[in-house]
C-alpha positions, -999 to +999 in steps of 0.1 A: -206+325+204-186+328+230-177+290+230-165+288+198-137+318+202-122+304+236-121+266+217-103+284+190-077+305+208-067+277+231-052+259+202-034+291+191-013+296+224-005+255+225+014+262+190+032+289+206+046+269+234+062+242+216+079+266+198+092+287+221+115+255+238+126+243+208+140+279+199+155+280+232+168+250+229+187+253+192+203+289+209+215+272+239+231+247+218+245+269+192+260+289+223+272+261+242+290+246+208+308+278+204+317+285+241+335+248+236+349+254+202+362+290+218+377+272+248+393+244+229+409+274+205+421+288+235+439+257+251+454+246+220+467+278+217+453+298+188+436+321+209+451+345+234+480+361+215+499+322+216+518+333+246+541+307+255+558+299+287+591+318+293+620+291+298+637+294+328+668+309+324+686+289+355+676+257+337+704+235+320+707+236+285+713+202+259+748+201+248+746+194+209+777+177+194+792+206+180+795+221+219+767+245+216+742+251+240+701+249+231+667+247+248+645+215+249+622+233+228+650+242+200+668+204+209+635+186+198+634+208+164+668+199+157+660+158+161+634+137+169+631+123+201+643+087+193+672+100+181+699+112+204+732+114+184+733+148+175+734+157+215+771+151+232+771+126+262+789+140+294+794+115+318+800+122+358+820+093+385+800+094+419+829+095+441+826+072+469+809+037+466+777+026+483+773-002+504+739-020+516+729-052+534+700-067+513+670-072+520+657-111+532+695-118+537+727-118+554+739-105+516+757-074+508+763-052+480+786-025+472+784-008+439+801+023+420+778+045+401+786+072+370+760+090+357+754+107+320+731+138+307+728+149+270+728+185+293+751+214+303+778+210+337+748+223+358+733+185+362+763+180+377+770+207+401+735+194+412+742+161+418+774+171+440+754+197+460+726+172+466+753+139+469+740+135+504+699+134+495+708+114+462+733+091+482+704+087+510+677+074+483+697+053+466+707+033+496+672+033+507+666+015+475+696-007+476+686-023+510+648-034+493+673-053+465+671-096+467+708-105+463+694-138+438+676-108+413+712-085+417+732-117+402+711-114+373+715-095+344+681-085+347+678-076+379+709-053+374+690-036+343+661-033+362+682-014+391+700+005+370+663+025+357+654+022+395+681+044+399+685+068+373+647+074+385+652+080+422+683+108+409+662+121+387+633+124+413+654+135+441+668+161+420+631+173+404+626+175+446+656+200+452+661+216+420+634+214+401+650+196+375+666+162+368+686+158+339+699+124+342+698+101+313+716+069+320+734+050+352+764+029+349+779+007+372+815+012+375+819-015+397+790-040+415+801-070+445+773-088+455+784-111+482 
């Protein structure tokens, strides 16, 4: 008698462990979903009171049309991003001109540069405090120039957003912020 009541109580127990993992397994995943549903809430936002960064207060503001100052956040409300023409152009001379040998050659050039921002005067003041690390990059750049691609049109385009970046970086690097949206050339000799 003793047989048959160990045969029959080994079966009970192996039904009890396949249950117990699958059990285990449907709670883990039901708390894993909502841990990543919860953490998804949170970095979109909708969780954690929707605090938002402050705006810096020392950052320069977009100059709309009508001459009042707004933030990014309230500029990109007010238009779309394509669409500048509700934001006033200023535009800023760099004094002195800059002169470069180029590279591969016994080529020149000297160019005059004006800059623009859709943002307050503060841009500017920036640029003429930091003339000197701005002036210093942009000659650095000049002298890797091939005098045959500065005689083309597209090779002055392609300049042109070589340096509004290198500005725009160099000022990121010593203010934090850049703020230039377009170079011009005032005046380009390539000789």
């Amino acid at each position: 008698m003793s047989e048959t009541n160990t045969d029959e109580e080994v079966p009970k127990s192996k039904k009890k462990g396949k249950l117990k993992p699958i059990l285990f397994g449907t709670i883990l995943i039901v708390l894993l979903g909502g841990g990543g549903a919860a953490g998804g809430f949170y970095a979109a936002g909708m969780l954690g009171g929707g605090q938002e960064e402050a705006e810096d207060p020392n950052k320069p503001k977009i100059i709309m049309k009508d001459g009042t100052a707004v933030s990014d956040k309230e500029a990109s409300q007010v238009t779309p991003k394509q669409s500048s023409s509700a934001f006033k152009v200023t535009y800023h001379q760099i004094e002195q001109p800059f002169t470069s040998n180029l590279s591969n050659s016994d080529s020149f050039a000297q160019l005059s540069l004006a800059v623009s921002t859709y943002y307050d005067e503060r841009v500017f003041e920036n640029v003429t405090n930091h003339e000197i690390a701005i002036r210093s990059a942009i000659l650095m750049e000049l002298g890797q120039q091939d005098a045959i691609e500065l005689e083309a049109p597209e090779g002055k385009l392609k300049l042109k957003k070589k340096l509004r970046n290198i500005i725009n970086e160099t000022l990121k690097e010593k203010t934090g912020f850049g703020g230039i949206e377009d170079v011009y050339f005032t005046n380009i000799v390539v000789q």
